[in-house]
C-alpha positions as CSV (number, residue, x, y, z in Angstrom):
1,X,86.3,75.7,81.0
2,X,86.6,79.2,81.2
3,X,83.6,81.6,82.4
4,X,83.2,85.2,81.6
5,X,80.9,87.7,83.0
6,X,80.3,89.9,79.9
7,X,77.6,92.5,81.0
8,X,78.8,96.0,81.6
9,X,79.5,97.6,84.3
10,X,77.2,98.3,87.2
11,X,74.7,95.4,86.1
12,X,75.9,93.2,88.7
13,X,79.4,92.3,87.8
14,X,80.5,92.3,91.2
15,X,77.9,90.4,93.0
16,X,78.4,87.6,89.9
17,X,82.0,87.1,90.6
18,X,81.6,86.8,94.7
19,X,78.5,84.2,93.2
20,X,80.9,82.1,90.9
21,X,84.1,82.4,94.1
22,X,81.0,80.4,96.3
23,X,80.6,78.4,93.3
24,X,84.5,77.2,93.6
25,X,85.0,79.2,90.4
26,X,88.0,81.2,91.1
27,X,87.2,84.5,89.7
28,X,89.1,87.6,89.1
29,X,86.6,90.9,89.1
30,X,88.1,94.0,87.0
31,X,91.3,91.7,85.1
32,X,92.6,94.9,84.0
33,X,95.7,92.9,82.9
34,X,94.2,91.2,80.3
35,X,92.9,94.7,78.6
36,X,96.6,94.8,76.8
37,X,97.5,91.1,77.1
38,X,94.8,88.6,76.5
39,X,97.5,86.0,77.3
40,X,98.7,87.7,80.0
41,X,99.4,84.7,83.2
42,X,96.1,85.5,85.2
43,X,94.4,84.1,82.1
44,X,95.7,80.5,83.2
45,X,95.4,81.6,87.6
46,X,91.7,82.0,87.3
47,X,88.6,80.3,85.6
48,X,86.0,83.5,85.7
49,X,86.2,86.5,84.8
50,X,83.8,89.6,85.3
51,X,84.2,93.6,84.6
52,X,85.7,96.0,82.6
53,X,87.9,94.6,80.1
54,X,85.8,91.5,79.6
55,X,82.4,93.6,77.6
56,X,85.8,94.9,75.2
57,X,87.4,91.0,75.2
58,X,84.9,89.0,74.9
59,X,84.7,88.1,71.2
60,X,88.4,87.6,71.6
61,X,88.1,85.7,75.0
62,X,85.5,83.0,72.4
63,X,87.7,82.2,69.8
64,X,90.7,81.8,72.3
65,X,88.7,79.7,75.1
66,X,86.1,77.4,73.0
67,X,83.6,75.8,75.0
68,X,83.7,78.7,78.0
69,X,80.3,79.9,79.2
70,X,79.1,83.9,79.0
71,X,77.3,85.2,81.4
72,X,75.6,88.8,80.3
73,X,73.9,90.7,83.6
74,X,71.9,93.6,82.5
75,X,69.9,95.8,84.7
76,X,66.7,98.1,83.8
77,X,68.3,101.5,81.7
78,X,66.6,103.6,84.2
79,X,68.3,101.5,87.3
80,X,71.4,101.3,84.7
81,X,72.0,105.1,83.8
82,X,71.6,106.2,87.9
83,X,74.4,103.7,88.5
84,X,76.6,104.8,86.5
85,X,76.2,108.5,87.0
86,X,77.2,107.8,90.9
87,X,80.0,106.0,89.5
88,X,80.9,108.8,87.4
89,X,81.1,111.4,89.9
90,X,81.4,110.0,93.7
91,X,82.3,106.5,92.6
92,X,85.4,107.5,90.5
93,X,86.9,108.4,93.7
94,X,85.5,105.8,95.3
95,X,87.8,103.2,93.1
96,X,90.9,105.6,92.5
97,X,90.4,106.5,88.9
98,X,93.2,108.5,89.1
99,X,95.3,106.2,90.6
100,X,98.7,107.1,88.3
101,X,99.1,103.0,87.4
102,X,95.5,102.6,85.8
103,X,94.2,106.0,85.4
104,X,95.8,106.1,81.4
105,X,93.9,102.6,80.9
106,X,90.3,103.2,82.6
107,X,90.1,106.2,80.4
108,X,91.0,104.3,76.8
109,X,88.7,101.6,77.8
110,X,85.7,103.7,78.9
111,X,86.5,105.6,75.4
112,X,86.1,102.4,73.7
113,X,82.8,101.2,75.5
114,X,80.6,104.3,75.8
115,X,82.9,106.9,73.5
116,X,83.3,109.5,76.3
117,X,85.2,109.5,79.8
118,X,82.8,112.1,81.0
119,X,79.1,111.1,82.4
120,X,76.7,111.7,78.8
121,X,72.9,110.3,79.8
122,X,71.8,110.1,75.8
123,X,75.1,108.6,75.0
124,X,75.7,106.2,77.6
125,X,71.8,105.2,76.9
126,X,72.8,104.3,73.2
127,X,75.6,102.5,74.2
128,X,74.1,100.4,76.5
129,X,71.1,99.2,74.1
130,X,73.8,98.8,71.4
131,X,75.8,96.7,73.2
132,X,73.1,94.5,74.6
133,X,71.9,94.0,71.0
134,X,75.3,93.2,69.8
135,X,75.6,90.1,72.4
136,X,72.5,88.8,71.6
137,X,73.1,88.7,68.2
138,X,76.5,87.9,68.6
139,X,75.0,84.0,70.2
140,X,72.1,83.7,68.7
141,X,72.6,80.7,67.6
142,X,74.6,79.7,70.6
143,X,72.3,79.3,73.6
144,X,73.9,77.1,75.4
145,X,76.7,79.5,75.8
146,X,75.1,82.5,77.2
147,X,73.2,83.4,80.3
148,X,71.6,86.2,80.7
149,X,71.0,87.5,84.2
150,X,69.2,90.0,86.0
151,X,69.9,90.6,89.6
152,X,67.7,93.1,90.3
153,X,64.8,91.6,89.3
154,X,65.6,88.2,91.7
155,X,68.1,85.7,89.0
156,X,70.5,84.3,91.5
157,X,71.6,80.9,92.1
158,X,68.8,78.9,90.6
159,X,69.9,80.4,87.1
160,X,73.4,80.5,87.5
161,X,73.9,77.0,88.6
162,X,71.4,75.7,86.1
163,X,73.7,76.7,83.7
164,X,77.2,75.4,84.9
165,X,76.2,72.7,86.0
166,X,76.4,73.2,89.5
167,X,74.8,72.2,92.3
168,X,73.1,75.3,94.3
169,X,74.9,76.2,97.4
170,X,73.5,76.6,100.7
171,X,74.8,80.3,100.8
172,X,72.0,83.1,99.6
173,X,73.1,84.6,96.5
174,X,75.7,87.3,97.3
175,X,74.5,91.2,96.1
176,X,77.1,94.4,96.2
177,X,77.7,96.6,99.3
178,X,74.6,98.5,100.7
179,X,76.6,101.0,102.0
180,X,77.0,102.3,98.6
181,X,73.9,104.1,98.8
182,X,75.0,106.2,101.1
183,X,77.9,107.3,98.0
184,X,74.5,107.3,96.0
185,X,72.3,109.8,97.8
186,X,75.8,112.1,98.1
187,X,76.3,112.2,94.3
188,X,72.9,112.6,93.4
189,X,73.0,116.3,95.6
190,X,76.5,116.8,94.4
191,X,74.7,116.3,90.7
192,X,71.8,119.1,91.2
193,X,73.8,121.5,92.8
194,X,76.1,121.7,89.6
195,X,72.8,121.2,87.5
196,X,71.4,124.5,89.4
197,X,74.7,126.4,89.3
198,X,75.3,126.5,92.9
């Protein structure tokens, strides 16, 4: 059985795939490999999957892997759009956008998910809603296939292990770095300045 975090970036995607490595799931965060080769070998090294190219796969990933389970985090849009303006800006440099071996790639797939490589607050907004819609129609009829989890507002293991089958560990549920506010605050400054042409 395959598992595959499905929900977009910066709705959790990393704290999900340290959750399903406690789990004994061995998961593979960000299997940019796969974005050109679905059958590329990590497919067969690991059993989860979560990140960017997964939200562009997924579809694929069900025909390919029958029985797998989907799990979708989402996040509030207001909490959502915040996040993903740091990661436009600060975060981008953060995790090497322009690093020569991906930078081609992270571009075409952010093209394909949100239609812009640049930060765009109405269209990233549409984006997100439309692709939220689109899973849920997409297993409708299929609930026993999809979780849908949201980390901020306290899902964690209760949920998750609930629907693999697993038995809750003693661990607490893992969540991403804190010291990412720091990046956070930094950006949001960075962001007004430019806003007030300074």
């Amino acid at each position: 059985m395959k598992v595959f975090g499905i929900g977009l970036q910066r709705t959790g995607t990393t704290s999900l795939a340290k959750a399903l490595n406690i789990l004994k799931i061995k998961t593979h965060q960000f299997p940019i490999e796969l974005y050109h080769d679905i059958d590329h070998s990590i497919i067969q090294r690991f059993e989860g999957f979560t990140d960017n190219p997964i939200p562009l796969l997924y579809k694929q990933l069900d025909k390919k892997y029958p029985n797998s389970k989907f799990i979708h985090t989402v996040r509030s849009e207001g909490e959502w759009i915040k996040s993903i303006q740091w990661l436009y800006t600060l975060g981008s440099k953060k995790f090497e956008w322009k690093n020569e071996q991906r930078k081609d790639v992270i571009r075409e797939m952010h093209l394909k998910l949100y239609g812009t490589a640049t930060f765009d607050e109405a269209l990233f907004l549409q984006k997100y809603r439309a692709y939220n819609r689109d899973v849920t129609e997409y297993f409708a009829n299929r609930p026993a296939d999809l979780l849908v989890l949201d980390l901020t507002q306290g899902d964690g293991f209760d949920k998750l292990c609930s629907f693999l089958g697993k038995g809750k560990p003693g661990a607490p549920f893992p969540h991403r770095n804190k010291s990412e506010a720091f990046w956070k605050v930094a950006a949001r400054r960075v962001v007004k300045k430019i806003l007030r042409g300074s």
